[in-house]
N, C-alpha and C positions, 0 to 999 in steps of 0.2 A: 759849569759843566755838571752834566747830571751822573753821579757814580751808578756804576753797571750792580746789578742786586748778585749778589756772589749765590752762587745755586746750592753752597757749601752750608751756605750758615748757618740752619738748623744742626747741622752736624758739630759744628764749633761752636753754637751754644750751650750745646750737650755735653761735647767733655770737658768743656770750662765749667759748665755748673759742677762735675763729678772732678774737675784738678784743685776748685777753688777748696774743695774737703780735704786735700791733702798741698798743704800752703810750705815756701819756704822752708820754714823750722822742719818741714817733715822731713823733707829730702837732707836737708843736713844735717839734720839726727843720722836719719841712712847713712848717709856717706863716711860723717865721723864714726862711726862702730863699722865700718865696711857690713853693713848687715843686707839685707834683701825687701823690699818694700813691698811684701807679704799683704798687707792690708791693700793698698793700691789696687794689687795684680788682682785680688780676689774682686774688688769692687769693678774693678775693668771688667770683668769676666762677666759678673752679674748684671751689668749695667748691657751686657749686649755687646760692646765693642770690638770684642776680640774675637768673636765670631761673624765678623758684618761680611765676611768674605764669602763666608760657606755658603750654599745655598740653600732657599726656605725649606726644600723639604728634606735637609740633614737638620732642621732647625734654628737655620742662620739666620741674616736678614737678605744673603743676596746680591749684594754690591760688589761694586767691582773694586780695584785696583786704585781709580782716581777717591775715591770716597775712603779706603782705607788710608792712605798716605793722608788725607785733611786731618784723620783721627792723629797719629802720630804725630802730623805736625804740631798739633796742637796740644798735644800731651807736652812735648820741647818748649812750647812759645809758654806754658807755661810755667815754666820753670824746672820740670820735670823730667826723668831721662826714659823717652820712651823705651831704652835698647834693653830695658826690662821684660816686655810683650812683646817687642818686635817680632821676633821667633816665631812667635806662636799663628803669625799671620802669615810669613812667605814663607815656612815647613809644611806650612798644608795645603800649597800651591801644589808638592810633585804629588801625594795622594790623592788631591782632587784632580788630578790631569793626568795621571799615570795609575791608580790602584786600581784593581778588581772591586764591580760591585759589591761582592761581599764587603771588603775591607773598608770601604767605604760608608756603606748600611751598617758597619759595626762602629766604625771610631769616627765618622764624623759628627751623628748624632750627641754622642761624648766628648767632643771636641768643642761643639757649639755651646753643650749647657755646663761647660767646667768642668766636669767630670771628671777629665785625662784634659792631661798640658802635653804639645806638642812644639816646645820650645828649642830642641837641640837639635842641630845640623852635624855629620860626622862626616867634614870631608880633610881636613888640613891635616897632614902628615910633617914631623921632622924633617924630613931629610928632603919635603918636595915644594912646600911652601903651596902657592900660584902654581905648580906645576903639575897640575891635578891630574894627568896622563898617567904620572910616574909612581903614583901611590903605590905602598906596600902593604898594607894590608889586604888579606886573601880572605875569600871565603868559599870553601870546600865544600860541594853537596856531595854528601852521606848518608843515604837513606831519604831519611823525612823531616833530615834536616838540613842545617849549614854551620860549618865549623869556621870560627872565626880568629884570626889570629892578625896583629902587627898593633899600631899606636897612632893614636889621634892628638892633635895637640890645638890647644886655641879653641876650645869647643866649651862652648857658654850654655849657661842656666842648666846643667844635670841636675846639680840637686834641688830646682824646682821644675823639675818635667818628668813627667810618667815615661814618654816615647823619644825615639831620638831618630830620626832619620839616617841613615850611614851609608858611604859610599865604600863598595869593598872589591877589588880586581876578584872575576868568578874565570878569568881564563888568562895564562902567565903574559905577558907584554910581548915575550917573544913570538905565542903563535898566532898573534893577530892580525890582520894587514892594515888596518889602521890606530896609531897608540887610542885613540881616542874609543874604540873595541874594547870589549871583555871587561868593563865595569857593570858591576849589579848596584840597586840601591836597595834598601833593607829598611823595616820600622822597627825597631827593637824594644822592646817592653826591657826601661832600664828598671823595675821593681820588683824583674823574675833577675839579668843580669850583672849588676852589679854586686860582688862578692862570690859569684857565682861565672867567674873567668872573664869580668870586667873590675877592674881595679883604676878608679879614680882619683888625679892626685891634682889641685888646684894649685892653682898660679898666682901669688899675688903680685900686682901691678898697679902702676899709677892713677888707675882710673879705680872707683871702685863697683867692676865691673867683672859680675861671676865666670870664669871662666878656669878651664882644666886642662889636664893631657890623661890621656886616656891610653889605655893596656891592657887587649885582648889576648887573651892566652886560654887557648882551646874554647873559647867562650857557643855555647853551642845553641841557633835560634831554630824554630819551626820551620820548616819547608817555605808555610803559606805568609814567611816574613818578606820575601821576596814584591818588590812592584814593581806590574809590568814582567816585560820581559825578560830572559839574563839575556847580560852583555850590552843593557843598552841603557845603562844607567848614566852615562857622561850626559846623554841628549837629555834625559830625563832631567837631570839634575840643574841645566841650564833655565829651565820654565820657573826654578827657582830662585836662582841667582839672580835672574832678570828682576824678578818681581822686588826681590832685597834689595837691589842697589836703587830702584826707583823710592820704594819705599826709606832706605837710607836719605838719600833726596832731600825727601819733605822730612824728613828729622833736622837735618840741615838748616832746612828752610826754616822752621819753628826756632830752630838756637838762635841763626841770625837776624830773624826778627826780636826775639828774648834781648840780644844783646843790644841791638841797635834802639830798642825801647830802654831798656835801662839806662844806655849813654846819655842817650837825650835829657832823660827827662834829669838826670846828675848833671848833664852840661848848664841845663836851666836854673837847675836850682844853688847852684856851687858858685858862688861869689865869691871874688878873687880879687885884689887891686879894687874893690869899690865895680867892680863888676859881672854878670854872669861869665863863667867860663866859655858857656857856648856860644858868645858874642863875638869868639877870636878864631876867624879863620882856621888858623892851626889844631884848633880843636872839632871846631863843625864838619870842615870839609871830609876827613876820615871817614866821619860818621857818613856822611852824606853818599860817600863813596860807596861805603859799606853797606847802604839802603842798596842802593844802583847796582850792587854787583846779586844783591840778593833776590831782589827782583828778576835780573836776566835769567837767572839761576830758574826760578819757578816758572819762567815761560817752559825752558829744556823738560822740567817733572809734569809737565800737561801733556806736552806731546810724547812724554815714554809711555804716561797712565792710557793714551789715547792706543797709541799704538797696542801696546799691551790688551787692553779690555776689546780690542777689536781682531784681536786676535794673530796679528802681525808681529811679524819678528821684533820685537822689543830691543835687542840690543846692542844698535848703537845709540837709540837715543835715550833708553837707560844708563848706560856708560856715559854718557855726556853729562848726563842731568846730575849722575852723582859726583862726577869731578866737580863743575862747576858751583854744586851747592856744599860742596865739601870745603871748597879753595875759599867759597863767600863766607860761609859760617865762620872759620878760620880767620878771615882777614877783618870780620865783624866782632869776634872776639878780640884780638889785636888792639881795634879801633877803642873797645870797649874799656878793657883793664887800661889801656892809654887815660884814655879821660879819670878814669878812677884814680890815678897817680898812685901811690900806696894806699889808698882804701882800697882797689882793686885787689888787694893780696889780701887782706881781711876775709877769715871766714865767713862773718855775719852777712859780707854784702852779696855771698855766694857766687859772685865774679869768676874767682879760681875755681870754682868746683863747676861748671859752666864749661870755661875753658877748657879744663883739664878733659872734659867730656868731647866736647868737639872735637878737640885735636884727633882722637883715637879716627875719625873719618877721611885721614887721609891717607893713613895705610888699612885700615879694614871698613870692609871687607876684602877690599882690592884696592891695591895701592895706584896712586895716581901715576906712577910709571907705565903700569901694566893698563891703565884706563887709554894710555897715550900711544900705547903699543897694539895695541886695538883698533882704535880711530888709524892710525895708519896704514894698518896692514891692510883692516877691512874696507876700509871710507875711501882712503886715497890708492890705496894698491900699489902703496908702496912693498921694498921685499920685506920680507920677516926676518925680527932684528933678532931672533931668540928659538 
């Protein structure tokens, strides 16, 4: 049979020429000092990548939705944790779809040549999780501004991004006729805020993967911080979320290929009883599985990029795409440390730190309950469980 020419793979020669400069050792240096891979993220930026969304005349390259998830994936398949940049690609979904020209003409030119990072999303509250209705944080217009007050939590890369995107209730829950009413979305310039009625206080967690809880207290932004209109931030905020979970997706999609290349080619070479390991059933099939499930998975993340780039409701088969490449990745990690037997727990063969990366995609950004509660409600009509 003759293979189909992937339309992608100028794009995957690119960031594998620019992953191959930052090899193994580099990311486990990262990871053992919990540090932030600084060099990477700037070489990302220079090389063009992280701006392939924007459009040419902000300075981008223009691309859609399926072209960015290839870059990502392939940041993962190489060993790498795209969830470094990520950010910076579905946060400037609701500015390019919801900002005023000006704001647009001002930050996305800055956006596209590195200038300003817009890496931080402010939606996750304590006390609401997924239930992004019920957030408490307010933001009070006063004049020529907005006063900002409650707490974020879960909110990644601050201290490497200039702007953060925030979701803040601009009218109380009670006088609205739909909860889904009376949220604003905001770009907040975190290098005038922080210290200055944002107080930042990071989390550390299993993965080594920047994230914080955040503490507004009278914190006070410009009028024209505002996108879009007030009150209609919920809808705005979904053009984003769509975009993340596809784009999650194909991170997915890169690990579980990552792992399922590593097993292999460990099953081949690992001689056991006078034989390859991978010669035993018990050990092939896993893998094999773990191919098959990862594959299905990437058919789901074409049709979300499709839908999406075509300008259709993306989200259920966004939602789909990222359960499914979230459960593979997962079950291809599994497959993988399996074969490794205790080499797999060895730092050197960077198995665990892999792992330990995947797993975090099956409660974020949205947990696979809440992906399943979705698919029901909306797909089958069934009633709402929640």
């Amino acid at each position: 049979m003759t293979a189909i020419a992937d339309p992608y793979q100028h794009i995957r020669d690119g960031v594998r020429a620019l992953c191959a400069e930052f090899d193994a050792a580099y990311w486990r240096k990262i990871d053992d000092e919990k540090g932030f891979p600084e060099a990477f993220v700037s070489a990302m930026t220079e090389a063009g990548w992280l701006s392939a969304m924007i459009p040419e005349e902000y300075g981008g390259s223009g691309l859609g939705l399926a072209e960015a998830s290839v870059i990502l994936e392939e940041v993962n398949r190489c060993g790498g944790n795209s969830g470094t940049v990520h950010g910076q690609m579905y946060n400037m979904f609701t500015l390019l779809r919801n900002g005023s020209q000006a704001q647009k003409d001002y930050y996305l030119p800055k956006l596209a040549s590195g200038e300003l990072r817009l890496q931080s999303m402010g939606v996750t509250e304590p006390t609401t999780g997924t239930d992004t209705t019920k957030i408490k944080t307010t933001a009070v217009r006063q004049g020529d501004k907005y006063v900002i007050n409650g707490q974020k939590v879960w909110i990644s890369r601050i201290q490497h991004s200039d702007l953060m995107i925030l979701l803040a209730r601009t009218t109380p829950l009670a006088e609205v006729k739909k909860k889904s009413e009376g949220m604003s979305i905001f770009l907040v310039d975190l290098r005038e805020a922080i210290g200055n009625g944002l107080t930042v206080q990071p989390i550390a967690n299993m993965v080594n993967h920047e994230t914080n809880e955040l503490f507004f207290d009278n914190l006070e932004i410009p009028a024209d911080s505002l996108i879009g209109e007030e009150g209609k931030g919920f809808k705005y905020i979904l053009d984003g979320l769509n975009a993340e979970r596809t784009l999650i997706a194909a991170e997915c999609i890169g690990d579980g290929r990552w792992f399922i290349e590593k097993a292999s080619a460990y099953a081949r070479d690992r001689v056991v009883f006078g034989r390859p390991i991978g010669q035993n059933q018990g050990v092939q099939f896993p893998i094999a599985e773990a191919h098959i499930e990862v594959e299905a998975a990437d058919l789901m993340r074409w049709q979300a990029c499709a839908d999406y780039d075509a300008g259709h409701n993306a989200g259920a088969a966004a939602n789909m795409a990222k359960y499914l490449a979230a459960k593979a990745s997962w079950e291809a990690a599994n497959a993988c440390l399996q074969t490794h037997g205790g080499f797999g727990f060895a730092c050197e063969y960077d198995v665990e730190r892999k792992f330990r990366e995947t797993r975090l995609y099956q409660v974020a950004p949205i947990s696979t309950n809440l992906i399943l509660s979705y698919v029901a409600e909306h797909i089958l009509e069934l009633p709402r469980s929640f």
